[in-house]
DOSE-383578 format. One record per residue: x, y, z of N, C-alpha, C, CB in turn; residue number from 1; residue in three letters. Coordinates in nm, 3 decimals. Glycine has a CB too. Layout:
% residues N
      nu      nv      nw     cau     cav     caw      cu      cv      cw     cbu     cbv     cbw pos code
       X       Y       Z       X       Y       Z       X       Y       Z       X       Y       Z NUM  ala
...
***
This chain:
% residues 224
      nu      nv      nw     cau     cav     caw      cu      cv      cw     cbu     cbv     cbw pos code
   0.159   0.632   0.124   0.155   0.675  -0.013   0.043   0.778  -0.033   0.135   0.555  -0.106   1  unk
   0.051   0.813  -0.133  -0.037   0.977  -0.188  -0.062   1.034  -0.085  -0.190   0.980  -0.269   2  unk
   0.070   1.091  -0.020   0.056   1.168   0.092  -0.008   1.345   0.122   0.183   1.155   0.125   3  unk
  -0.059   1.396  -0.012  -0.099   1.485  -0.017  -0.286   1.451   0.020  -0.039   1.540  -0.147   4  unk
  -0.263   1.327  -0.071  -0.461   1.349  -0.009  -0.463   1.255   0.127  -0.624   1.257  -0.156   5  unk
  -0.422   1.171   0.151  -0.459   1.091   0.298  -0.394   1.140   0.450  -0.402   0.930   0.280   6  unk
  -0.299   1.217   0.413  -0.249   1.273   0.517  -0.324   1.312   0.647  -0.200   1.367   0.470   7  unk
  -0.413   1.403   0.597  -0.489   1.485   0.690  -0.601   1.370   0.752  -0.562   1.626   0.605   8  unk
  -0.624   1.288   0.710  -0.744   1.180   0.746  -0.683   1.078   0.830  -0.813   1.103   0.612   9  unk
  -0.533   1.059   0.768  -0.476   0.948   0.890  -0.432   1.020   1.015  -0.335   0.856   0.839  10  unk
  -0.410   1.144   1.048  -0.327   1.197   1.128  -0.480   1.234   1.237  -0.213   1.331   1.049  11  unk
  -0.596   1.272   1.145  -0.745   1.294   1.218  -0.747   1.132   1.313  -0.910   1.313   1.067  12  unk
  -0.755   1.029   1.229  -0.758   0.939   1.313  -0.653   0.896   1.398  -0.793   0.860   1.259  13  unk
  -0.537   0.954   1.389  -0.416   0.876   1.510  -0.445   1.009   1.589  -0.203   0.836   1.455  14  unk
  -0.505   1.158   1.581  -0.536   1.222   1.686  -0.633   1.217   1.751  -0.528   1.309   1.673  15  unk
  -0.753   1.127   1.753  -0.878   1.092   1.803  -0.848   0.926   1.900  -0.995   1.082   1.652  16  unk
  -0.755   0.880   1.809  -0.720   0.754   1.924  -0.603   0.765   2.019  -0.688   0.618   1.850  17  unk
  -0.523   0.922   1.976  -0.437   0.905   2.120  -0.536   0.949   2.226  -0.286   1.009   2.132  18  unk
  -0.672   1.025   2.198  -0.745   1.039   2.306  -0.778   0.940   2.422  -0.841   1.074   2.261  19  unk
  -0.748   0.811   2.338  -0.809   0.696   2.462  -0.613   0.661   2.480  -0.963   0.502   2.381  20  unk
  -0.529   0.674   2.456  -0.422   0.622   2.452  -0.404   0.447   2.378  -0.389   0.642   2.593  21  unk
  -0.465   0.462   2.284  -0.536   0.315   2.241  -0.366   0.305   2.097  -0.790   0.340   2.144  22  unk
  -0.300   0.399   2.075  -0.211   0.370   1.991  -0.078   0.381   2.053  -0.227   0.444   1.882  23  unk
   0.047   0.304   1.968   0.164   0.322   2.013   0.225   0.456   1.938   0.241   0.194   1.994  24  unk
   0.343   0.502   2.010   0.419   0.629   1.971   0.421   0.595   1.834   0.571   0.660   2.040  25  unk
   0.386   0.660   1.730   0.434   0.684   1.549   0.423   0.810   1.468   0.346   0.597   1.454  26  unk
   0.541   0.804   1.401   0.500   0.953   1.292   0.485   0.899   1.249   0.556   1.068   1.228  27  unk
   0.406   1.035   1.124   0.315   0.974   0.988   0.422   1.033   0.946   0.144   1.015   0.926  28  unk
   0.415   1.004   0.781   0.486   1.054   0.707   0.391   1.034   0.583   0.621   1.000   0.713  29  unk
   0.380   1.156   0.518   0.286   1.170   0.392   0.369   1.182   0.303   0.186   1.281   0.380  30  unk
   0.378   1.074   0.185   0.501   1.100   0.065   0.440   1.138  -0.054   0.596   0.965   0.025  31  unk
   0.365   1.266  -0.102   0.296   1.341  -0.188   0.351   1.313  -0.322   0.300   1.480  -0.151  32  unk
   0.281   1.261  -0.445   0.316   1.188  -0.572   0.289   1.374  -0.667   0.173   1.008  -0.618  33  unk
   0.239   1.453  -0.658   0.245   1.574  -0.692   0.196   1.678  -0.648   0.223   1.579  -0.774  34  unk
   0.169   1.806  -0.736   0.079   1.966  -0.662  -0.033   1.983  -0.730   0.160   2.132  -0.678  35  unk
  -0.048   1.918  -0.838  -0.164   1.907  -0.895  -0.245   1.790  -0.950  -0.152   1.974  -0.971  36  unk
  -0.340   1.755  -0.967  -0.389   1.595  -1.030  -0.407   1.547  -1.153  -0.505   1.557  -0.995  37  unk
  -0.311   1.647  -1.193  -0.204   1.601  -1.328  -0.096   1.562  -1.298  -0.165   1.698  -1.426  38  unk
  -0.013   1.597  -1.282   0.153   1.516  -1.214   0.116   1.404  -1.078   0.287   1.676  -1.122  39  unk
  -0.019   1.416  -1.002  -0.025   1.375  -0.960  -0.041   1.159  -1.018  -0.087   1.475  -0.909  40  unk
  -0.128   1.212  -1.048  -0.171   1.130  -1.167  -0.033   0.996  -1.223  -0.203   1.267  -1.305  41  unk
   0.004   1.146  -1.297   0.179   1.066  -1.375   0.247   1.061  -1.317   0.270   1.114  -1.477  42  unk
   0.252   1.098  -1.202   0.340   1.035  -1.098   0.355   0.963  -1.012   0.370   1.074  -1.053  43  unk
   0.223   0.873  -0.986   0.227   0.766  -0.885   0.195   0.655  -0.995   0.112   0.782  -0.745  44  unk
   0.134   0.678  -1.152   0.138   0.542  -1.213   0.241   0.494  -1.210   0.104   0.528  -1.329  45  unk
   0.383   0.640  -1.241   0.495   0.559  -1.258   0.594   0.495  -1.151   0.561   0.627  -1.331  46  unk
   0.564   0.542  -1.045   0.647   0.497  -0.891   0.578   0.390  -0.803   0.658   0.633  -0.780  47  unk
   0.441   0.377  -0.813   0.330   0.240  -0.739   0.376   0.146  -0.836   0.124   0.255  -0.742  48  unk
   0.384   0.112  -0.961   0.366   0.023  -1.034   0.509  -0.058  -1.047   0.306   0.080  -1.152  49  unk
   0.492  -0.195  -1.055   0.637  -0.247  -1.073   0.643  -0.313  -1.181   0.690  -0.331  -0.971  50  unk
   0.587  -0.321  -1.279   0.608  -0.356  -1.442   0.550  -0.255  -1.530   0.537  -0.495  -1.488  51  unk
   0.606  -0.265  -1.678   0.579  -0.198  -1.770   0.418  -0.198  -1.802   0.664  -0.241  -1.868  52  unk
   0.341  -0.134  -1.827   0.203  -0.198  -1.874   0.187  -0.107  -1.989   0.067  -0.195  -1.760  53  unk
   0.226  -0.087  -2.145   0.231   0.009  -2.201   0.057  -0.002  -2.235   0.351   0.012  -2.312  54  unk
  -0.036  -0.069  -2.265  -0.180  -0.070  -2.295  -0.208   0.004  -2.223  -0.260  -0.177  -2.289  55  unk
  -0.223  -0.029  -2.067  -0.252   0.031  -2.007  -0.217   0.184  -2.014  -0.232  -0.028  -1.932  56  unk
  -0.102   0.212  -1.988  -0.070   0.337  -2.012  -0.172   0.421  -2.090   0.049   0.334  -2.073  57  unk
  -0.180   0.399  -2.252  -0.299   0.426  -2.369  -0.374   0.441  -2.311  -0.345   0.341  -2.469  58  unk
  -0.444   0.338  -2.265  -0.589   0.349  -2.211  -0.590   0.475  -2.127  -0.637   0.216  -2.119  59  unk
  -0.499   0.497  -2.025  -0.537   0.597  -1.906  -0.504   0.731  -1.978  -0.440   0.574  -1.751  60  unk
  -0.414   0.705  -2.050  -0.408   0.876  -2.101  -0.517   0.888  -2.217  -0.234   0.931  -2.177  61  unk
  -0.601   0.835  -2.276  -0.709   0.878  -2.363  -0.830   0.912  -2.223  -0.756   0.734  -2.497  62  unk
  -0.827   0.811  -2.062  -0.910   0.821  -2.034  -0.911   0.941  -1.927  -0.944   0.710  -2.017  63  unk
  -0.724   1.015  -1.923  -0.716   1.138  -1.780  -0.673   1.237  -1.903  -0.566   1.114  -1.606  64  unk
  -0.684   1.229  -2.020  -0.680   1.347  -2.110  -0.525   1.407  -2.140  -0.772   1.463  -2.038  65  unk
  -0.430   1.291  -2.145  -0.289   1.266  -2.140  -0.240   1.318  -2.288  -0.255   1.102  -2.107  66  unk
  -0.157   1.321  -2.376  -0.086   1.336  -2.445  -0.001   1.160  -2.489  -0.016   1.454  -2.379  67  unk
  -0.056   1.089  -2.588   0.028   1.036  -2.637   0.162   0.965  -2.565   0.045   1.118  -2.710  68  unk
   0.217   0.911  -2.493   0.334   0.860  -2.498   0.384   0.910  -2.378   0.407   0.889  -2.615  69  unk
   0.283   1.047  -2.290   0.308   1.099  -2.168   0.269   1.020  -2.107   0.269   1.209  -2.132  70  unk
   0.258   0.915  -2.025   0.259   0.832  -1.920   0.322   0.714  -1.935   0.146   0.811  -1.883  71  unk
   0.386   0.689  -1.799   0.527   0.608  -1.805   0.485   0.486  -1.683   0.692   0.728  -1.753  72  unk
   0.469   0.365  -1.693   0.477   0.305  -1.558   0.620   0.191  -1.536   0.323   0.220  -1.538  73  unk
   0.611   0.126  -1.461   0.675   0.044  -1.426   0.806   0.068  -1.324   0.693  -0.004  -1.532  74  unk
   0.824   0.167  -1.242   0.923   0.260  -1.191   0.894   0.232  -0.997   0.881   0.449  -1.265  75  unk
   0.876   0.157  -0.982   0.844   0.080  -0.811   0.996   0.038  -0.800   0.705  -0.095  -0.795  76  unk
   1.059   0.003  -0.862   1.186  -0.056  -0.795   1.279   0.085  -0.774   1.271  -0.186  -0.905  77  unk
   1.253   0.165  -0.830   1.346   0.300  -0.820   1.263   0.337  -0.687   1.342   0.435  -0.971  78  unk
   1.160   0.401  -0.716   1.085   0.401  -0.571   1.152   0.419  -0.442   1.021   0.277  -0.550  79  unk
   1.171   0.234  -0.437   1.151   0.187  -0.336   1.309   0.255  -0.285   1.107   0.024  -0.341  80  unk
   1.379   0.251  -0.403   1.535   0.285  -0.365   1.493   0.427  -0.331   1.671   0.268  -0.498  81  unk
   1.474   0.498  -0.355   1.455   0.638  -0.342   1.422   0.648  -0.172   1.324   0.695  -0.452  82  unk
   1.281   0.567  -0.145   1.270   0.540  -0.001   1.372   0.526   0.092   1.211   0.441   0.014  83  unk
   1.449   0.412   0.059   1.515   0.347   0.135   1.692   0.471   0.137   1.511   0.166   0.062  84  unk
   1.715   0.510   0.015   1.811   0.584   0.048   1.854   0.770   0.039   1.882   0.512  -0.014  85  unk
   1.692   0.832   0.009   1.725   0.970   0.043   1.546   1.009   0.145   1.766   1.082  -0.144  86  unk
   1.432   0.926   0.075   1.393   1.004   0.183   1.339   0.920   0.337   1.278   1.093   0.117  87  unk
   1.335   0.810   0.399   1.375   0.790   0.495   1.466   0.812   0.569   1.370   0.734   0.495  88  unk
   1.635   0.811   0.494   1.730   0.877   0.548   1.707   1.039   0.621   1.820   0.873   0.441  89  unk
   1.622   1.086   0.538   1.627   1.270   0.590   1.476   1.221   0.684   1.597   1.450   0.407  90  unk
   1.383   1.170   0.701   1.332   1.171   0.829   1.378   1.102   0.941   1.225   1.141   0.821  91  unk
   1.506   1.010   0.934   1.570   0.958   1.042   1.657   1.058   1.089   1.635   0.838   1.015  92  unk
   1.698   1.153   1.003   1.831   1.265   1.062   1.721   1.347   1.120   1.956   1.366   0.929  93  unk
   1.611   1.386   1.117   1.545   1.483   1.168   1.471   1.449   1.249   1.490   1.548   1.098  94  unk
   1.416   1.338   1.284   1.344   1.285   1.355   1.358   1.187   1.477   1.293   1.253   1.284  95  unk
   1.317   1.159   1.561   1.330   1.051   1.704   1.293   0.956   1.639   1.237   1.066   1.851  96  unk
   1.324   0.849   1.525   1.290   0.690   1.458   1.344   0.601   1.528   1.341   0.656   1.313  97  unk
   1.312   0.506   1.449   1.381   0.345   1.507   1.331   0.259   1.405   1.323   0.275   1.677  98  unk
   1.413   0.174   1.419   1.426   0.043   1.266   1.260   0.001   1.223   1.529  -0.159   1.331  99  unk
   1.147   0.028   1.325   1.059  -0.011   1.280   0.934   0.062   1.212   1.043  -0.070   1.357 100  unk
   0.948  -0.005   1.093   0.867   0.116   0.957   0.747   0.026   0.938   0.971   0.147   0.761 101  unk
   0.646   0.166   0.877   0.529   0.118   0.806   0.501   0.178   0.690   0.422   0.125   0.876 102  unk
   0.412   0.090   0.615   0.383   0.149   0.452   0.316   0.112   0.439   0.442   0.139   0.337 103  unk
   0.166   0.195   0.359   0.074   0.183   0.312  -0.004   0.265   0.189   0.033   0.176   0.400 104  unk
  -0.053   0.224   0.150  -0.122   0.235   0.054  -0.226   0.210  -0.016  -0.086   0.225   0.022 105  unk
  -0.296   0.280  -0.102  -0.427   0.255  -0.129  -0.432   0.248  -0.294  -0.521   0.370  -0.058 106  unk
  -0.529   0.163  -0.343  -0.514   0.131  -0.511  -0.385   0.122  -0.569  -0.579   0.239  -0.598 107  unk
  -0.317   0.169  -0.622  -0.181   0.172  -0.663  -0.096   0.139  -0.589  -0.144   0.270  -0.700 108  unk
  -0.147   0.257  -0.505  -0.039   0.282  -0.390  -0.025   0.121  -0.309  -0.104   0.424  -0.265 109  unk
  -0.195   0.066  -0.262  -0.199  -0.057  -0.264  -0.154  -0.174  -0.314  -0.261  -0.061  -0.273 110  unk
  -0.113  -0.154  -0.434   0.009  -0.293  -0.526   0.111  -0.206  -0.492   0.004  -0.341  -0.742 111  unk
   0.167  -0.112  -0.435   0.312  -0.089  -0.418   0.363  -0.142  -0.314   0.346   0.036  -0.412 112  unk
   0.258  -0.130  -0.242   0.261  -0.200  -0.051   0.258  -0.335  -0.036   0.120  -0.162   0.054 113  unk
   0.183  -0.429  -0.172   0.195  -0.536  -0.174   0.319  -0.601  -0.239   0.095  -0.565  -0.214 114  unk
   0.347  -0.536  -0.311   0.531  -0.512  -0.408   0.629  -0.536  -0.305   0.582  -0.320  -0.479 115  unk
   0.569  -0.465  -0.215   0.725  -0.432  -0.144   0.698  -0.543   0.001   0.754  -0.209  -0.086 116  unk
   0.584  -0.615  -0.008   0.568  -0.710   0.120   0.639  -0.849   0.050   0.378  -0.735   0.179 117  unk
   0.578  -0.877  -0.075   0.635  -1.015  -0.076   0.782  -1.011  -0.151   0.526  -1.119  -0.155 118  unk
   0.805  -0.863  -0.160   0.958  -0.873  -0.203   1.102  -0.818  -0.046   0.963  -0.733  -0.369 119  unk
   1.023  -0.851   0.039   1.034  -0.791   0.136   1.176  -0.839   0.171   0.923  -0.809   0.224 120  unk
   1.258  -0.755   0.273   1.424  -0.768   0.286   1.396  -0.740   0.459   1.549  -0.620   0.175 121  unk
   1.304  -0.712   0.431   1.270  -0.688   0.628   1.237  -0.554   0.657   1.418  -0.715   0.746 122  unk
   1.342  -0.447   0.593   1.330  -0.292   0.539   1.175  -0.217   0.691   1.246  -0.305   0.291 123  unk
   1.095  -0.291   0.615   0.969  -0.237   0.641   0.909  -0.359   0.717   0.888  -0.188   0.508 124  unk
   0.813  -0.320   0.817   0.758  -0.442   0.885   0.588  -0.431   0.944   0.865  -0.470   1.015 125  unk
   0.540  -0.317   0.887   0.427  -0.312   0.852   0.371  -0.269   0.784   0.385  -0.300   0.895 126  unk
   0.238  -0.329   0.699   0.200  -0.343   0.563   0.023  -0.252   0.567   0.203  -0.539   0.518 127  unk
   0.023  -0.194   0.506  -0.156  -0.145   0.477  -0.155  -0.103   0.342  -0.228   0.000   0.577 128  unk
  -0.193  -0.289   0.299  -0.268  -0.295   0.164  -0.435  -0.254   0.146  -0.255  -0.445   0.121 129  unk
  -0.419  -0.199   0.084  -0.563  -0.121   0.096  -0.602  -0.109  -0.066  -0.549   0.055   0.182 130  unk
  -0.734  -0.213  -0.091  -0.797  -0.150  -0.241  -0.695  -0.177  -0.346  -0.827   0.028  -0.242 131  unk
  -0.584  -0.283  -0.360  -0.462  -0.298  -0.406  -0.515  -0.334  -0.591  -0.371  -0.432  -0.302 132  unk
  -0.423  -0.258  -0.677  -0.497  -0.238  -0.789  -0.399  -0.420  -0.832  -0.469  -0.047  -0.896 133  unk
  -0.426  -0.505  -0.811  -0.417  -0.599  -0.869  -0.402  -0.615  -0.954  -0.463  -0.644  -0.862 134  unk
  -0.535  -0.610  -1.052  -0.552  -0.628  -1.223  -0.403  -0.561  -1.297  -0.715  -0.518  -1.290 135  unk
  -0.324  -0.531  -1.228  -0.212  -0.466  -1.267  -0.174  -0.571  -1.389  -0.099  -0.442  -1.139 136  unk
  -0.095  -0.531  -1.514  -0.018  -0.599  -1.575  -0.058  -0.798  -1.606   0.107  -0.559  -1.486 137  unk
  -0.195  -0.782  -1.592  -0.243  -0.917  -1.585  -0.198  -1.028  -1.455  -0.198  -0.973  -1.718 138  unk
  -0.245  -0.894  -1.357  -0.251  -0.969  -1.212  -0.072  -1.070  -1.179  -0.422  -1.110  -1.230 139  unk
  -0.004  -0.950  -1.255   0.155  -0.993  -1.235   0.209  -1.046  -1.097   0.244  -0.867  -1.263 140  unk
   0.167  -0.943  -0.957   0.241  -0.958  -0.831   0.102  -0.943  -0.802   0.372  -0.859  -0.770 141  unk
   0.023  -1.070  -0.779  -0.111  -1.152  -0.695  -0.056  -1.294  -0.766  -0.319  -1.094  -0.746 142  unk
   0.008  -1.329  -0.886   0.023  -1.451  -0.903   0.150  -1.457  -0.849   0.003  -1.500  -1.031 143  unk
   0.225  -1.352  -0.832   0.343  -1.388  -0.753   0.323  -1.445  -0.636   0.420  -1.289  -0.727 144  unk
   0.275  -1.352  -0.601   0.276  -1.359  -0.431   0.167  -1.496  -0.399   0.202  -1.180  -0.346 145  unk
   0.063  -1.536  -0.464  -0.005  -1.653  -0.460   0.114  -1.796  -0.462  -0.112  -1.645  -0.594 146  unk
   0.208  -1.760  -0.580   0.355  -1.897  -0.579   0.424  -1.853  -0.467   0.491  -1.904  -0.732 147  unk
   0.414  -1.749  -0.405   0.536  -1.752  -0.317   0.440  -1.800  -0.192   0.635  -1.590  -0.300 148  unk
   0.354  -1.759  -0.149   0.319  -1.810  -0.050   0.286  -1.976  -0.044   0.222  -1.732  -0.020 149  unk
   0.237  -2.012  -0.184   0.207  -2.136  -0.178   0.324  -2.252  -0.165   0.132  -2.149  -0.286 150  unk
   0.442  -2.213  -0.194   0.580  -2.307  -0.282   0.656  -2.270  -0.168   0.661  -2.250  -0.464 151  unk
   0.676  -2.175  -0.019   0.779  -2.142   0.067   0.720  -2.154   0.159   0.847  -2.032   0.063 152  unk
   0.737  -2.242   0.272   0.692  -2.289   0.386   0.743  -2.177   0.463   0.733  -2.430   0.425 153  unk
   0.794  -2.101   0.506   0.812  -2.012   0.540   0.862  -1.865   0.506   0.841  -2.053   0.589 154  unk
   0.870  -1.732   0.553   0.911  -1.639   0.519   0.995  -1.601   0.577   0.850  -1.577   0.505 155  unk
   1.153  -1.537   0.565   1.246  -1.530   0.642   1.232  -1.371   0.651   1.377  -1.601   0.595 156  unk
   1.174  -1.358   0.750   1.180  -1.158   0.759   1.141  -1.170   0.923   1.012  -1.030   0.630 157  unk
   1.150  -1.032   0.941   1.121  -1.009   1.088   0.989  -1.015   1.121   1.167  -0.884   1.135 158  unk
   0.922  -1.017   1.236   0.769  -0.997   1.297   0.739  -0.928   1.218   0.732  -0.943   1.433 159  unk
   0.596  -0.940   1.114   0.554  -0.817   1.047   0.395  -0.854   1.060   0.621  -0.793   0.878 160  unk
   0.335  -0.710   1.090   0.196  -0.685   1.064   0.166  -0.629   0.939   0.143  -0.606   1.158 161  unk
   0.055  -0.750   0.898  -0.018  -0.697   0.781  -0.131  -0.669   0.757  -0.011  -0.748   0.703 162  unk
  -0.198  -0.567   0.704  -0.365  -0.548   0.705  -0.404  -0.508   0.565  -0.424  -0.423   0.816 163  unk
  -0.462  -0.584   0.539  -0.530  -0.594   0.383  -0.688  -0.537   0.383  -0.535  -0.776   0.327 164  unk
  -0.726  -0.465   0.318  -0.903  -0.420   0.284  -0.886  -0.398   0.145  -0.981  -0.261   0.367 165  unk
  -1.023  -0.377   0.135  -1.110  -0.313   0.050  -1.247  -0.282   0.052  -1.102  -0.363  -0.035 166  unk
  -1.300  -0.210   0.023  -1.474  -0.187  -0.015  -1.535  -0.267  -0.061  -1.515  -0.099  -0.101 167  unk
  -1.677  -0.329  -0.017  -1.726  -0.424  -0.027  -1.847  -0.378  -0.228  -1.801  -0.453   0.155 168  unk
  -1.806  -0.280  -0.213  -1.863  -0.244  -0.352  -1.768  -0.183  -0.435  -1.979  -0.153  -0.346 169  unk
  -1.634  -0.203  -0.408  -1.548  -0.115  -0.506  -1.576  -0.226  -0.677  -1.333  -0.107  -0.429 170  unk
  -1.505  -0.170  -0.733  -1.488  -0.188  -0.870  -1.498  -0.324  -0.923  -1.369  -0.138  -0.905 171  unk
  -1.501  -0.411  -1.008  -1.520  -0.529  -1.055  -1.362  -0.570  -1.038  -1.593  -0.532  -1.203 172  unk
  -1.367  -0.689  -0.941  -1.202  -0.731  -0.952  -1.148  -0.743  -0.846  -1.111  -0.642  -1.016 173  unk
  -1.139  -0.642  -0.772  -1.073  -0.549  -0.655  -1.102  -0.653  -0.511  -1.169  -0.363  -0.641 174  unk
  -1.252  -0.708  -0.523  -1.309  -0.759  -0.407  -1.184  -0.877  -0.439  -1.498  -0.798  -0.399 175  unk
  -1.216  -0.953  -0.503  -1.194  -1.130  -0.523  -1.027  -1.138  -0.541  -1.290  -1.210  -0.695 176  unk
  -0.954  -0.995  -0.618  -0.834  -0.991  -0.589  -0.801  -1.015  -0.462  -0.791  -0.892  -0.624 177  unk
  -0.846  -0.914  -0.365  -0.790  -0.933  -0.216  -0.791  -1.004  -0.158  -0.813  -0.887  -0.139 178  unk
  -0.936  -1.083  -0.183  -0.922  -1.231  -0.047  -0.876  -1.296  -0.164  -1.092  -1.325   0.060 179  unk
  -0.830  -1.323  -0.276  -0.708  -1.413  -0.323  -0.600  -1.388  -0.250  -0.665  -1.397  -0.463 180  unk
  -0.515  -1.315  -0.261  -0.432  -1.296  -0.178  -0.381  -1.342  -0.049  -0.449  -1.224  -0.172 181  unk
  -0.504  -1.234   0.029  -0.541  -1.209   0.164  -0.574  -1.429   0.223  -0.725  -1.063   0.157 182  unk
  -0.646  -1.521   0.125  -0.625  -1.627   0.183  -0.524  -1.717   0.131  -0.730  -1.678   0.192 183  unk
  -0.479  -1.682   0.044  -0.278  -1.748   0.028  -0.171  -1.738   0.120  -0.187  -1.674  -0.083 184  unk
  -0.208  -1.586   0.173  -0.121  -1.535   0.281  -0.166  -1.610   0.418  -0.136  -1.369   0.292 185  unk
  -0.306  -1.572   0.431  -0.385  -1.727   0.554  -0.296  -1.830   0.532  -0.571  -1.813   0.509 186  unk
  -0.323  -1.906   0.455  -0.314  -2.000   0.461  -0.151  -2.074   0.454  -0.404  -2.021   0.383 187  unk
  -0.069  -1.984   0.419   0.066  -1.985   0.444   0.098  -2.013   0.583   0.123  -1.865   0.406 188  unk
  -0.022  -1.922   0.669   0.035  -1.953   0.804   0.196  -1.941   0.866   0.001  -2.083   0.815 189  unk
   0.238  -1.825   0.822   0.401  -1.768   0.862   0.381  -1.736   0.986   0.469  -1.630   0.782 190  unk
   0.438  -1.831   1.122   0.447  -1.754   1.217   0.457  -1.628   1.253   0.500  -1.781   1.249 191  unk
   0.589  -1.559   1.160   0.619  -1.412   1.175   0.513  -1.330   1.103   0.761  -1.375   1.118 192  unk
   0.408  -1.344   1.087   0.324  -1.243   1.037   0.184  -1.226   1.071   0.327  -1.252   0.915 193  unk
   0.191  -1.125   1.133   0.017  -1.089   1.181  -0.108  -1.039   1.108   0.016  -0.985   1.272 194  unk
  -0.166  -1.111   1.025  -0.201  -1.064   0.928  -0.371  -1.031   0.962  -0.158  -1.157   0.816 195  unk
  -0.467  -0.939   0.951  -0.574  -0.921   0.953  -0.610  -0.825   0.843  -0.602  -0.894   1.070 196  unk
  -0.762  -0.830   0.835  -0.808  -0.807   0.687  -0.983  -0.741   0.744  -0.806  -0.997   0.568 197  unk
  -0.994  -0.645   0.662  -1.106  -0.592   0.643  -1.210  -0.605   0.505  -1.070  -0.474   0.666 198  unk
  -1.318  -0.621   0.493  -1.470  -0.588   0.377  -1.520  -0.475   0.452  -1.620  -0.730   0.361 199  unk
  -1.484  -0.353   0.374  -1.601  -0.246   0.455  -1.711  -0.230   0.388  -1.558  -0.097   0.480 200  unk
  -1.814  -0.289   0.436  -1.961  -0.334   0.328  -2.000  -0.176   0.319  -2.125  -0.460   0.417 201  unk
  -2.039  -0.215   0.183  -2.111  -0.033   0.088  -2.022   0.014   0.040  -2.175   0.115   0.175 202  unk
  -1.895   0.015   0.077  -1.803   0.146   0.031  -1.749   0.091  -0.124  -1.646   0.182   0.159 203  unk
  -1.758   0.199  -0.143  -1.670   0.202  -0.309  -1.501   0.212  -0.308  -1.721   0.361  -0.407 204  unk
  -1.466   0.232  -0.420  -1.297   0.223  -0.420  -1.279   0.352  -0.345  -1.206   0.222  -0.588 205  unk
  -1.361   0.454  -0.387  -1.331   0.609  -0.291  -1.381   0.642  -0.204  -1.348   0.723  -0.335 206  unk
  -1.498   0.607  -0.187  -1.587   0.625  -0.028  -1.515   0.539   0.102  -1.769   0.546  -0.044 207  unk
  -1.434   0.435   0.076  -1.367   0.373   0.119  -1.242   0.423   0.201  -1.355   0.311   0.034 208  unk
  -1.223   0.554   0.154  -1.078   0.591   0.166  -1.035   0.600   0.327  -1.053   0.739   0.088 209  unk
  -1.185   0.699   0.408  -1.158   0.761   0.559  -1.120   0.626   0.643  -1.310   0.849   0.633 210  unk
  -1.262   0.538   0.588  -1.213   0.413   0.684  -1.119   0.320   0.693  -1.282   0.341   0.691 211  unk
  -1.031   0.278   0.565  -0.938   0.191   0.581  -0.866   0.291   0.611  -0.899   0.097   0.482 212  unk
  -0.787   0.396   0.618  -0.711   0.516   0.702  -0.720   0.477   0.811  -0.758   0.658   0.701 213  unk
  -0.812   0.506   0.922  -0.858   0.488   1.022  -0.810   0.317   1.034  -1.008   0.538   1.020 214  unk
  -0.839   0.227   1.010  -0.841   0.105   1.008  -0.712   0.089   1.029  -0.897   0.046   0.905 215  unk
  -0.645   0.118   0.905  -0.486   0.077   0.914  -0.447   0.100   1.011  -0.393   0.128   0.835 216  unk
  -0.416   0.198   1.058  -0.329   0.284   1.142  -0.378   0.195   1.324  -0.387   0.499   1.111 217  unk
  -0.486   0.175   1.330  -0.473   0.135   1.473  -0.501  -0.009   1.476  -0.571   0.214   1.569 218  unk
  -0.490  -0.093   1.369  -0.445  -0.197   1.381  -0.322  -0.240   1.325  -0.523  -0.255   1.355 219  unk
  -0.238  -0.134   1.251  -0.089  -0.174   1.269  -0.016  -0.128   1.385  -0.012  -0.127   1.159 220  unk
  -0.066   0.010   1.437  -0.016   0.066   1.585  -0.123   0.058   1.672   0.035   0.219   1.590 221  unk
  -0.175  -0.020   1.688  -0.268  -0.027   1.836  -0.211  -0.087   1.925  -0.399  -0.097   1.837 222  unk
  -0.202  -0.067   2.036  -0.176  -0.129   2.173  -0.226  -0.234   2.172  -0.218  -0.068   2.285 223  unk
  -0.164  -0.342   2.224  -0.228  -0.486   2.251  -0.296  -0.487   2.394  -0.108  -0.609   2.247 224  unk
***
């Protein structure tokens, strides 16, 4: 996700670790939410997010200098369709793929990645939740995913790796969201899922960004 700004930072780090041969064969794929950080903006509230949050909305456009009634969320389930049936399709026709996908994301992008894990169909089979904006919609899909892990003894999906972070100084919330989560999902204990988790002590929600990049990527594709 927000493939215009992380692009260049994940691709720095999967070109510094094929130096040791320490990763498996993967394209990146950067899926860019706009051209400027205005559409940018209104365009990943409305495609990361999977419920309506109209307050919210208010709030962010008095606080990114919006227009009234211009910002839209709740649009993750179109998304995901969009993913699944025009643009994965055009990097499988163009590209050397195979059934096994990854998705990640950071803040938003981070509850989209978590959206799409515990609503998971198999689709995708590795996860980089990163900085996941939780507080979403009054912590809507963290109490989900807290009943689902707690109430289903198991998960019926394929082998999936998951890697959860955040900054050990990001924002009020953000920390205690994740290891909520991050120990529901522990403690579920799903055979099929490899789950590891990062605190990168000091970092903020944005100083944060190079290293969980780096992070993700060679512990969802690292060589065993």
């Amino acid at each position: 996700m927000d493939g215009k700004l992380s692009f260049y930072s994940i691709f720095a780090a999967k070109e510094a670790s094929d130096l040791s041969g320490s990763l498996e064969e993967v394209i990146i794929v950067g899926i860019g939410s706009g051209l400027d950080i205005q559409s940018w903006l209104k365009n990943r509230l409305y495609d990361y997010t999977p419920t309506i949050n109209t307050p919210r909305e208010r709030a962010l456009e008095k606080r990114w200098g919006f227009a009234a009634g211009e910002l839209k969320s709740g649009g993750a389930t179109k998304f995901l369709k969009s993913l699944k049936t025009e643009i994965i399709p055009f990097i499988d026709k163009h590209y050397k793929t195979n059934a096994d996908r990854g998705l990640s994301g950071h803040s938003l992008g981070g509850l989209f990645a978590a959206y799409c894990l515990i609503n998971s169909d198999g689709y995708f089979t590795r996860f980089g939740i990163n900085s996941p904006a939780f507080y979403w919609d009054n912590e809507k899909i963290l109490n989900q995913a807290v009943a689902q892990f707690a109430h289903n003894e198991s998960f019926d999906i394929p082998a999936t790796k998951v890697f959860m972070s955040v900054g050990g100084n990001d924002q009020i919330g953000y920390l205690p969201q994740m290891k909520k989560m991050q120990t529901s999902l522990e403690h579920a204990d799903y055979e099929n899922i490899d789950l590891s988790w990062q605190i990168f002590d000091g970092e903020t929600h944005v100083s944060v960004y190079p290293a969980m990049l780096s992070r993700t990527i060679t512990t969802l594709y690292g060589k065993k």
